[in-house]
TIKOLGU-286040 format. One line per 3 residues: their letters; for each residue x, y, z of N, C-alpha, C, O. Coordinates in steps of 0.2 Angstrom, whole numbers, plus 5000, padded with zeros to 4 digits. Layout:
a> X:Y:Z:X:Y:Z:X:Y:Z:X:Y:Z ~ ...;
//
This chain:
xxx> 5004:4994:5000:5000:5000:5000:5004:5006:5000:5009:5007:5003 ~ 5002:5010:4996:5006:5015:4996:5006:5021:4999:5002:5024:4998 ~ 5011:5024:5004:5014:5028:5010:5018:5034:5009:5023:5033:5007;
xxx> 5016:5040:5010:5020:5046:5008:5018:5047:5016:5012:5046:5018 ~ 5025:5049:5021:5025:5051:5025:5028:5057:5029:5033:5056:5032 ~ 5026:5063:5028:5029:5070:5033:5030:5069:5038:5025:5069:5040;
xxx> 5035:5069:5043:5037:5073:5051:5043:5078:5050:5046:5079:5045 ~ 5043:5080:5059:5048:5083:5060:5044:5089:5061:5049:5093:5062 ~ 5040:5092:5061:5036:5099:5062:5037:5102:5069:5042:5100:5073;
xxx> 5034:5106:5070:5033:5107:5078:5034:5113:5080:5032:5118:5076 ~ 5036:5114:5085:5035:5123:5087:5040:5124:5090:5043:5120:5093 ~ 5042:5132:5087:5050:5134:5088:5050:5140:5089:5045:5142:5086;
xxx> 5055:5143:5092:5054:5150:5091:5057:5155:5085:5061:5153:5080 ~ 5056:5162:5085:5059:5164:5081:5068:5164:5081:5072:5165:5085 ~ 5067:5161:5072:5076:5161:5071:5077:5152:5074:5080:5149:5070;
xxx> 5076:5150:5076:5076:5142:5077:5075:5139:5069:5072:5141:5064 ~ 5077:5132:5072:5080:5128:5066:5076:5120:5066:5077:5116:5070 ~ 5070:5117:5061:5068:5110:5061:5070:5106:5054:5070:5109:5048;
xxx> 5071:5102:5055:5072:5096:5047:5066:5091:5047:5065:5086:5050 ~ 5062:5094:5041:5057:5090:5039:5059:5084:5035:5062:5085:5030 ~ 5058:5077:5036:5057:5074:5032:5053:5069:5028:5050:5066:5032;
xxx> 5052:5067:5024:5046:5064:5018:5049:5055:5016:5054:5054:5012 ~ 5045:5051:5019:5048:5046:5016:5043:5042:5014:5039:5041:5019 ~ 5043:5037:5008:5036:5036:5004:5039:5028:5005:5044:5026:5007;
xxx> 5034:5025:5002:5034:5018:5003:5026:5012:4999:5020:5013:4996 ~ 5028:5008:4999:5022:5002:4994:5023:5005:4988:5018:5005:4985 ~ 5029:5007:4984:5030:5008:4977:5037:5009:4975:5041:5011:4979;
xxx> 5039:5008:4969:5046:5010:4967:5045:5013:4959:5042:5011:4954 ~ 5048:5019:4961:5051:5022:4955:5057:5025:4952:5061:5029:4954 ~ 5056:5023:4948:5062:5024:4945:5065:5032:4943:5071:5034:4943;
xxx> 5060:5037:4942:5063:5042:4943:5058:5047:4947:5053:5047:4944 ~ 5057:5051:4951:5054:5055:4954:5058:5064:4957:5063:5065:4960 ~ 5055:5068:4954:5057:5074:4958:5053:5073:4966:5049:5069:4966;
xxx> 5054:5077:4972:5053:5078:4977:5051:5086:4977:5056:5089:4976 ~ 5044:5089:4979:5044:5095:4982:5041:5096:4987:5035:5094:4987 ~ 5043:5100:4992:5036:5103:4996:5034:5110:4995:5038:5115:4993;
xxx> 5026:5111:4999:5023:5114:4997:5022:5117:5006:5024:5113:5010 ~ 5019:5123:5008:5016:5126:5015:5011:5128:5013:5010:5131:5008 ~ 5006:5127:5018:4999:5130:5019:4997:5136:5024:4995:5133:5029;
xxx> 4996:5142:5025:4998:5144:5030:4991:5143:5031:4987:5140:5026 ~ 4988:5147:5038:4982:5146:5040:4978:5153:5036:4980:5159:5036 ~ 4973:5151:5032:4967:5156:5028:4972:5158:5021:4972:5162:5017;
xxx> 4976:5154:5021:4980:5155:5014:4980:5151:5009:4980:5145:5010 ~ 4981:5153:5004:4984:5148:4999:4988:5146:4999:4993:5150:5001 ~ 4989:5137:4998:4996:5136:4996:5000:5136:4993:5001:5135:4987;
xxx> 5005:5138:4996:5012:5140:4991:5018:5134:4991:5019:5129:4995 ~ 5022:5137:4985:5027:5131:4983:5033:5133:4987:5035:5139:4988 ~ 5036:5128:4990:5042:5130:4993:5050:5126:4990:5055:5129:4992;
xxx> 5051:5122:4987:5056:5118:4986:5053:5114:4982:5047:5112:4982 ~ 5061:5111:4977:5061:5104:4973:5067:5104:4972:5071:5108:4972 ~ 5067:5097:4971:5075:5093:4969:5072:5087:4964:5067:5083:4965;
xxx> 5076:5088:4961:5075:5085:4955:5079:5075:4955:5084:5073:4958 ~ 5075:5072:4951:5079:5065:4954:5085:5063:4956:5086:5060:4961 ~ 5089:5065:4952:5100:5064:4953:5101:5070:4955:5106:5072:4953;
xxx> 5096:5076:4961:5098:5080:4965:5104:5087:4960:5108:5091:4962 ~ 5101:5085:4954:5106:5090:4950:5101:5096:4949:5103:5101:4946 ~ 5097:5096:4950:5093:5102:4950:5087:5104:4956:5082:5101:4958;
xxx> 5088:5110:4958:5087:5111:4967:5085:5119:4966:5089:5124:4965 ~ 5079:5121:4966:5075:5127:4967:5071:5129:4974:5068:5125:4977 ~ 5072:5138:4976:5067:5137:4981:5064:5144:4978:5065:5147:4973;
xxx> 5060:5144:4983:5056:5152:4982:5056:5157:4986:5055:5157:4992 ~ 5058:5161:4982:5061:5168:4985:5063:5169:4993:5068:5171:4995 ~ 5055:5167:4995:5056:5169:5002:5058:5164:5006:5059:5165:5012;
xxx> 5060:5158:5003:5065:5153:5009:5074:5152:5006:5079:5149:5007 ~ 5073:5156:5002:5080:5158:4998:5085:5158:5002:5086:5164:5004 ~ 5089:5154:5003:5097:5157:5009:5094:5154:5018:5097:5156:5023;
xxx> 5088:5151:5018:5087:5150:5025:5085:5142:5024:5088:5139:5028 ~ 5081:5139:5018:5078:5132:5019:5084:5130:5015:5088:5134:5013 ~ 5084:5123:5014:5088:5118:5012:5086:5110:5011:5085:5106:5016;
xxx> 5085:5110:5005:5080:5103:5003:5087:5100:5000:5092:5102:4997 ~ 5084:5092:5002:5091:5086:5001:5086:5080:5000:5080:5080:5001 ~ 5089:5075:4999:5086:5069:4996:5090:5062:4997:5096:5063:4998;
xxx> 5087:5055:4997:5091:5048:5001:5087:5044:4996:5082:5041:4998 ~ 5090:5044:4989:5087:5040:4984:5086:5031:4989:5081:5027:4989 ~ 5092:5029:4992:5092:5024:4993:5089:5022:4999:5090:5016:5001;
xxx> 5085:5027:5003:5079:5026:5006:5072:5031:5007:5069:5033:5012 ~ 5073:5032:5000:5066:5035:4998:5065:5040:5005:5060:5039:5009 ~ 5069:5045:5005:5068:5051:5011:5070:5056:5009:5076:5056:5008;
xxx> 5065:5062:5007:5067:5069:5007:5067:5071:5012:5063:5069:5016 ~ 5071:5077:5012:5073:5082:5020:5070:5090:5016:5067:5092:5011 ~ 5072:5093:5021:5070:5101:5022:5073:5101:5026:5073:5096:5029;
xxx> 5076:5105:5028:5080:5110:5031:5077:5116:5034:5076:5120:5029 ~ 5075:5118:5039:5071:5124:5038:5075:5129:5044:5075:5127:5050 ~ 5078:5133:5043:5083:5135:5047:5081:5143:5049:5079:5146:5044;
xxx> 5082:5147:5053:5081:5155:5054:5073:5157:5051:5072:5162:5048 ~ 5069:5152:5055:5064:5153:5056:5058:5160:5058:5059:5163:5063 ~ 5053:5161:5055:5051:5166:5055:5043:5165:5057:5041:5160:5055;
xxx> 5040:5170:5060:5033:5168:5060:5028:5166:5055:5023:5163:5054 ~ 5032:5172:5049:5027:5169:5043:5029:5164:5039:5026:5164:5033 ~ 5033:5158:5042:5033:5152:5040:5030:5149:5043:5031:5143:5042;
xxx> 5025:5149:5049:5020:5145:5048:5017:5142:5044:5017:5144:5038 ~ 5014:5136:5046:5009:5133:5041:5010:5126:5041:5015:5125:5044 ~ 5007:5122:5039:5007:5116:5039:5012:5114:5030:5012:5117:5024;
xxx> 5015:5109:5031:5022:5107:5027:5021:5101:5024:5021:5095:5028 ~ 5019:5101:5017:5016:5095:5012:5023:5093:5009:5027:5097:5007 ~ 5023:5086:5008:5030:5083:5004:5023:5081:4998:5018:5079:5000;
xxx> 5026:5082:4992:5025:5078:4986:5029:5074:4980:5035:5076:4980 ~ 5027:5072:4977:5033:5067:4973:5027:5068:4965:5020:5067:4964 ~ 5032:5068:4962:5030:5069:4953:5037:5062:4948:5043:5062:4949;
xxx> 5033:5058:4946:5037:5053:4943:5038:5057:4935:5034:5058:4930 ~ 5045:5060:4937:5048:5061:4930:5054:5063:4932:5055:5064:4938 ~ 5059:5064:4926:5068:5064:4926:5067:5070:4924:5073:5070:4922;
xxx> 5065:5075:4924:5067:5082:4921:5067:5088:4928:5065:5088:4934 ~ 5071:5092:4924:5075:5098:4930:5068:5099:4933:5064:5099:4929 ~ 5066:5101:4941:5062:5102:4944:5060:5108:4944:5056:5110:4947;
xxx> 5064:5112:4939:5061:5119:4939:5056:5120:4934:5052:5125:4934 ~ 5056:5116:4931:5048:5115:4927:5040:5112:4931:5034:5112:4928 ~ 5043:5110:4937:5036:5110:4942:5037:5114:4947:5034:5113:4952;
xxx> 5040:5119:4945:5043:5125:4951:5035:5130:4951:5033:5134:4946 ~ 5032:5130:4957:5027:5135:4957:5022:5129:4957:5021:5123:4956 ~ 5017:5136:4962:5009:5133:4965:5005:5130:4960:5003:5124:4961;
xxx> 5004:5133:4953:5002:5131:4946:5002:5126:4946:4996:5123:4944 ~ 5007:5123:4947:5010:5115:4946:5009:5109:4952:5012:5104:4952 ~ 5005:5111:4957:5002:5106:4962:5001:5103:4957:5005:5098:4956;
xxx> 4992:5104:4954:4990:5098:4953:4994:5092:4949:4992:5087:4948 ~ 5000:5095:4945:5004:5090:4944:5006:5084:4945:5007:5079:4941 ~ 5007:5086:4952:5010:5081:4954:5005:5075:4958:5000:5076:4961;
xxx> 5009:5068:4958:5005:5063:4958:5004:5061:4964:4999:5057:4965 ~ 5007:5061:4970:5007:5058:4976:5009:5063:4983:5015:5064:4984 ~ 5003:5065:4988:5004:5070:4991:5005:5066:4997:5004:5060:4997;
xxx> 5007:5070:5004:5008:5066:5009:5005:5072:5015:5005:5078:5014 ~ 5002:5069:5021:4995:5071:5025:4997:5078:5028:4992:5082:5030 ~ 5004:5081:5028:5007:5088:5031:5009:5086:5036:5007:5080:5038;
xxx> 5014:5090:5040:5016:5092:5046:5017:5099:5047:5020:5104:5044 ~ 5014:5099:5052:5014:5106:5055:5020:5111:5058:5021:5111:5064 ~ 5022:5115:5056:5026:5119:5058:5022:5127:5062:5017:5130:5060;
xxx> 5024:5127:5067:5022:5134:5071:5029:5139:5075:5032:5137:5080 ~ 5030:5145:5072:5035:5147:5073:5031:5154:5078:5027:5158:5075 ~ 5034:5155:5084:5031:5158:5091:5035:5160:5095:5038:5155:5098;
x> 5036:5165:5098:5039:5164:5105:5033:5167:5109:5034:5166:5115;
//
């Protein structure tokens, strides 16, 4: 059966540091990019990261630019986030998705491109507070 799983969420203060990660299971593929997405509360979803299958191609968005850091473990199907220098308006709940294709992930770079992709996982919560 097939398994996309998020943790690693939680509540932090400002400027504090957590590593999300994604790891999926009951399927094999041969090629996949990895991205996540954040939801904040009464907002629309926005795109936050992708890595592309052979991690040769690595996009974020603007506003996590120099602070996130998304990485990947082909050989146990686990993507990470890095979410470092934390701010309150990165609240929101923290979706892993996965897209079965070999091309540079900046072609599913953006919200546009949710419905894209093929296999979403339940979120994890991040809350940034002091």
């Amino acid at each position: 059966q097939f398994q996309l799983v998020e943790s690693g969420g939680g509540r932090v203060q400002p400027g504090g540091s957590l590593r999300l990660s994604c790891t999926f299971s009951g399927f094999t593929l041969d090629y996949y990019l990895i991205a996540w997405f954040r939801q904040a509360p009464g907002k629309e979803r926005e795109w936050v990261s992708c890595i592309s299958s052979t991690s040769g191609s690595i996009t974020y968005a603007d506003s996590v630019k120099g602070r996130f850091t998304i990485s990947r473990y082909n050989d146990v199907k686990t993507g990470y986030l890095h979410l470092s220098e934390l701010q309150p308006e990165d609240t929101g709940v923290y979706y892993c998705a996965i897209k079965q294709t070999n091309i540079p992930c900046t072609y599913y770079a953006g919200e546009r491109y949710s419905v894209k992709y093929d296999y979403w996982g339940q979120g994890t919560q991040v809350i940034v507070s002091s």
